[in-house]
N, C-alpha and C positions, 0 to 999 in steps of 0.2 A: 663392544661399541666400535664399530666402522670410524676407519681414518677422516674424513670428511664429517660427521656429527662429532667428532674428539676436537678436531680443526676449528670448525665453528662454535663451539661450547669456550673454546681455550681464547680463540680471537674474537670473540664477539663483538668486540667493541670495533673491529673493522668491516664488518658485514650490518652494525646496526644500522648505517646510512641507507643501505639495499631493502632491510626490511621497513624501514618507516616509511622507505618513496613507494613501495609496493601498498603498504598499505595509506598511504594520502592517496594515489590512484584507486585502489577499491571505493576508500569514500567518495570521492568524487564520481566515480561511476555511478555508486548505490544513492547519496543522498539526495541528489536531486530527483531523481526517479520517486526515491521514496517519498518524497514530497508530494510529486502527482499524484500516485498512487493516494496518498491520504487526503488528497483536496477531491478525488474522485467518489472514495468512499465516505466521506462525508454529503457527497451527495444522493448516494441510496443507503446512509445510514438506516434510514427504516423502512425499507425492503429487509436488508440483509438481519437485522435484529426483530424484524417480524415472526409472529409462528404459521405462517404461512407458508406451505411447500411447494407451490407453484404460484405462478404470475400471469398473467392474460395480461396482450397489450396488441395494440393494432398488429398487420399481417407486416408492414412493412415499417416496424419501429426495430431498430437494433439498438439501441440507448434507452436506459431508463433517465427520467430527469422531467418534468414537468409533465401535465398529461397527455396521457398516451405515449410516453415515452418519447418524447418529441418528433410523433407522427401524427398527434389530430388524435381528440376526444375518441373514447368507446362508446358508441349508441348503447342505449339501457338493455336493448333486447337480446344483446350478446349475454346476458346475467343468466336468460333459464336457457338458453344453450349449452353452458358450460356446467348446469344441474342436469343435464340430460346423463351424462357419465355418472351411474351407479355408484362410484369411488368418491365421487363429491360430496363432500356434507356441508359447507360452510362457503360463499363468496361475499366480499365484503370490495367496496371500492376504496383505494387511497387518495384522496383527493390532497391537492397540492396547494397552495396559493401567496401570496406575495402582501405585502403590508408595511405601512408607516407608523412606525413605533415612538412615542414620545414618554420618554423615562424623566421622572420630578427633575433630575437633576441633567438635563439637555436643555437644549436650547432649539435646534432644530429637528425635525423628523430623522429617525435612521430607517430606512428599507432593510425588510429582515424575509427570512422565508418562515411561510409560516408550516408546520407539520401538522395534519387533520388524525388524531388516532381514535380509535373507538375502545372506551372504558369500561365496559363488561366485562366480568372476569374470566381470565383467558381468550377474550376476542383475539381475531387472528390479525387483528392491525397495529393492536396490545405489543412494544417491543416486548423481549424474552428478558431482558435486565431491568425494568420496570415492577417494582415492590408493590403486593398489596396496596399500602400505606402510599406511595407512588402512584398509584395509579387514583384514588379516591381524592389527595391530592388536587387533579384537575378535574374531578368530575364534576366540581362546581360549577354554578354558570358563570363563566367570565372568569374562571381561572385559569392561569397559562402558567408553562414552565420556558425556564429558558437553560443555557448550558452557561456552568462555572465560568466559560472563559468570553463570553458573552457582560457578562455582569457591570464592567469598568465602560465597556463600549453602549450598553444603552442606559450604562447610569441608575441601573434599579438595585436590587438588595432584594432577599426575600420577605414577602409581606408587603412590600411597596405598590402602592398603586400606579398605572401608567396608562398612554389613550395609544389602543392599536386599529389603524382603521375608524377612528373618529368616536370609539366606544372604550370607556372604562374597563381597564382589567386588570387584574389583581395575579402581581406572581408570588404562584402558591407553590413551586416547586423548584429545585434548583439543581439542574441535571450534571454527571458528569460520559462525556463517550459522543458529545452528539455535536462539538467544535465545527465550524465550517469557518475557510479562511478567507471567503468572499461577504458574505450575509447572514449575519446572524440570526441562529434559528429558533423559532419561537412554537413551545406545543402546544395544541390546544383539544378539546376532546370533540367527537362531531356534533354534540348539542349545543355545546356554546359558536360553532360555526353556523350553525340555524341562527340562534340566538342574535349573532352579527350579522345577521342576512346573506349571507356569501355562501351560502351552499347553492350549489347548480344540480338541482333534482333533473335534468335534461341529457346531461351529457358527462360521462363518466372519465376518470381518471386511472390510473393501472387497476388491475380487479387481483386480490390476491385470495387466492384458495387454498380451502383447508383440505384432504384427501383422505381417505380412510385408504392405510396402509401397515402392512409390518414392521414400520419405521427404517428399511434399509432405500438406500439409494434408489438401486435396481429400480425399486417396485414404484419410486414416485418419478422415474423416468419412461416407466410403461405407461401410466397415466396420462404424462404427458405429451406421449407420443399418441397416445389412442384418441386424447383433446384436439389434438391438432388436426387429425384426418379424418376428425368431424367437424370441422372448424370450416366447411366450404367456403373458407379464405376468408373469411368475417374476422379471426383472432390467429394471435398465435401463441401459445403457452410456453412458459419455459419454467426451468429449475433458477433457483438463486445463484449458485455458483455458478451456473451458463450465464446468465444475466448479468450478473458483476464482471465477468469476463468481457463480456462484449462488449458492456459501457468503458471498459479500460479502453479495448482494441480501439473502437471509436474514436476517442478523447485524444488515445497517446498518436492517431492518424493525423491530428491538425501538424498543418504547416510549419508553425512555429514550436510548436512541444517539440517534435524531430529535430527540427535543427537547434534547437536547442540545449536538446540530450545530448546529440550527437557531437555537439561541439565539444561537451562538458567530458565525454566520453572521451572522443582524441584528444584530450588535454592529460588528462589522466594517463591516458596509453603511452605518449610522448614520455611524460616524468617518469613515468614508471619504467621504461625500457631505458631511455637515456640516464637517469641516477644508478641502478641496477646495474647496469651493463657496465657504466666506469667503475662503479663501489668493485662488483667482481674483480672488474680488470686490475684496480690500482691494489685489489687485498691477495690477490695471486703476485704481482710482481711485487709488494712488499717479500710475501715470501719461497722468493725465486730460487734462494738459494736452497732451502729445505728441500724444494721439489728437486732441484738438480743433486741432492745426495741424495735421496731417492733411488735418483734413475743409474744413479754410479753406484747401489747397491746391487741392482739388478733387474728394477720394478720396469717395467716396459713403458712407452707413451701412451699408450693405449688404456693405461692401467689410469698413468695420471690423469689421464680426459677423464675417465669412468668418476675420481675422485669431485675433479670439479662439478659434472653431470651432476653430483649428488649432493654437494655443498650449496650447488643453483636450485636444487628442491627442497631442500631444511631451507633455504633463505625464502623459494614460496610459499611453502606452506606453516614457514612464521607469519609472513607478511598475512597468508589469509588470515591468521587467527590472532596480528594485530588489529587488523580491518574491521573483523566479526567485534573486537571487542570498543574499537570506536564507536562506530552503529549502535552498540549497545547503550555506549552512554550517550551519546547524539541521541537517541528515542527516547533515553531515559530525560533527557533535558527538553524535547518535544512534548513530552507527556507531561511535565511541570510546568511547562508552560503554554499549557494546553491548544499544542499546533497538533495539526494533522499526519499522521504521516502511516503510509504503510507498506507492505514487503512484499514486491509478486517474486513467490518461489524461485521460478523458471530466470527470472532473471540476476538471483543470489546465486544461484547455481553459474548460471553465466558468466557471472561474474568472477566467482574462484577460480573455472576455468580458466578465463583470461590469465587472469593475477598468475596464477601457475604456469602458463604459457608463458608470460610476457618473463619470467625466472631463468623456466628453461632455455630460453631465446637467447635470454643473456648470457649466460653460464657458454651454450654453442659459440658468442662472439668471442668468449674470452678465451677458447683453448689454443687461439693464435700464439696470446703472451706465454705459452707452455715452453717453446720452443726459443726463448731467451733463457730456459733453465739448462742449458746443457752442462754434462761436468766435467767439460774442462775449465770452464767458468770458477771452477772453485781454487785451480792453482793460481786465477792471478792474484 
């Protein structure tokens, strides 16, 4: 065991200031984000839990979120275009729509979104976590589901009747995965959407496709590409994972998300360099004198910097893996109380990095205090 992991194991209790600021700055980094991040996917929860491997949406829509991706209706005629591709077997439209919900136990309307799926078994509009039993559920007319955390907020119960859109409906399902933290969402199947008049047989909403493929990536991104450059700019197709992508990039583009990140971010990076950097300093000059018999044994300066170098990395990568283990239970208490929230990779990763830099950074401020260890120090 290296002198620096023996040092920190033995003093811990003077470096745990270092790691807790290390990791309060990760969460603050991560949880707000992850917050977007889940208020985002809540909004193509059924895209992304669809068995559809491709999406058709106007030419110039980069966001999924209401029809057309919030670029303007698909004319119908775009539908045997996209069966012109040999690979195609199935398009279905998702259509989107909005609604006044009145639960026995309200008083006033609540606005909810409503989710249009199609109940046939294995439709490709069908989510993938959707149970037989679940799914026949809504197949009724005028039966709806709504999501667990939904339930307090429009006051129903399952089996309750309530008026959505000025029509009697009955919740016959009672979902969990599908929370949105603006408007609660309400599923219904496309024949009870007839049923309430609100289908728009005219003008289409995202079209998702089913593809005949060998189930790898590769092959439902050659589809897509070969969709597109027959698309004479009428559509544009994409994969799921592209399309959740781009609705993030979109989303986290507005004005106030940024700076609101960002603030939350240099808040973070502040604490966590300025607690770090003293805890370092004050737990090296606690033990000044150890290091100065060190150097009066024969150990070099050089040697000591290397020590603290590597006492500033066990103190990041505690910190990372107090942080990992907040977020853990911060998600685990988001998902009990059924909030939104979810993890883009690329920015967890970012994140350790930082947290790790911001260690090493400090560890480099402190090897100034090395040089009050000297050992003559020891005869006074």
């Amino acid at each position: 065991m290296s002198l620096a992991l023996s040092t920190l194991l033995y003093e811990w209790r003077r470096y745990l200031a270092a790691i807790i600021a290390l990791a309060l700055a990760g969460v603050l980094m991560l949880a707000l984000g992850a917050m977007f991040v889940g208020i985002m996917q809540s909004f193509t929860v059924t895209i992304d839990k669809s068995r559809a491997e491709l999406i058709i949406m106007p030419p110039k829509a980069m966001a999924s979120g209401g029809p057309g991706g919030g670029a303007g209706p698909l004319p119908k005629r775009v539908v045997p275009l996209v069966y012109r591709h040999p690979a195609v077997v199935e398009v279905q439209d998702l259509p989107d729509d909005f609604g006044r919900f009145i639960g026995p136990g309200q008083a006033s309307p609540s606005l909810v979104n409503i989710m249009i799926i199609d109940t046939s078994p294995n439709g490709v509009t069908l989510p993938q976590d959707f149970t037989d039993e679940m799914r026949r559920a809504i197949e009724a007319p005028y039966a709806v589901g709504i999501d667990v955390s939904a339930q307090k907020q429009l006051g129903v119960k399952l089996g309750d009747q309530a008026v959505l859109n000025g029509r009697t409906v009955r919740v016959a399902l009672i979902m969990n995965g599908y929370a949105n933290s603006q408007l609660a969402s309400v599923v219904m199947s496309r024949q009870t959407q007839r049923l309430m008049g609100r289908a728009n047989d005219e003008q289409l909403g995202l079209l998702m496709v089913r593809v005949r493929n060998d189930g790898t990536m590769k092959d439902i991104e050659r589809v897509r590409n070969e969709l597109n450059a027959m698309s004479d700019g009428l559509y544009r197709a994409w994969t799921k994972p592209e399309l959740t992508a781009s609705t993030t990039r979109q989303m986290m583009s507005q004005g106030f998300i940024v700076i609101l990140l960002s603030f939350m971010s240099s808040i973070g990076f502040i604490i966590g360099v300025v607690i770090t950097w003293q805890t370092l300093r004050g737990a090296i000059l606690a033990n000044i004198k150890e290091f100065a018999s060190l150097r009066a044994l024969g150990v070099s300066i050089g040697q000591l910097r290397g020590v603290v170098m590597e006492l500033s990395l066990w103190v990041g990568i505690l910190g990372i893996a107090a942080a990992a283990l907040l977020m853990v239970g911060i998600a685990m208490l988001a998902k009990m109380a059924n909030l939104p929230m979810g993890f883009d990779p690329g920015s967890v990763i970012q994140t350790g990095v930082l947290l790790l830099a911001i260690a090493i950074g400090s560890g480099a401020l402190t090897l100034g205090a090395l040089k009050k260890g000297e050992p003559a120090d020891l005869l006074k």
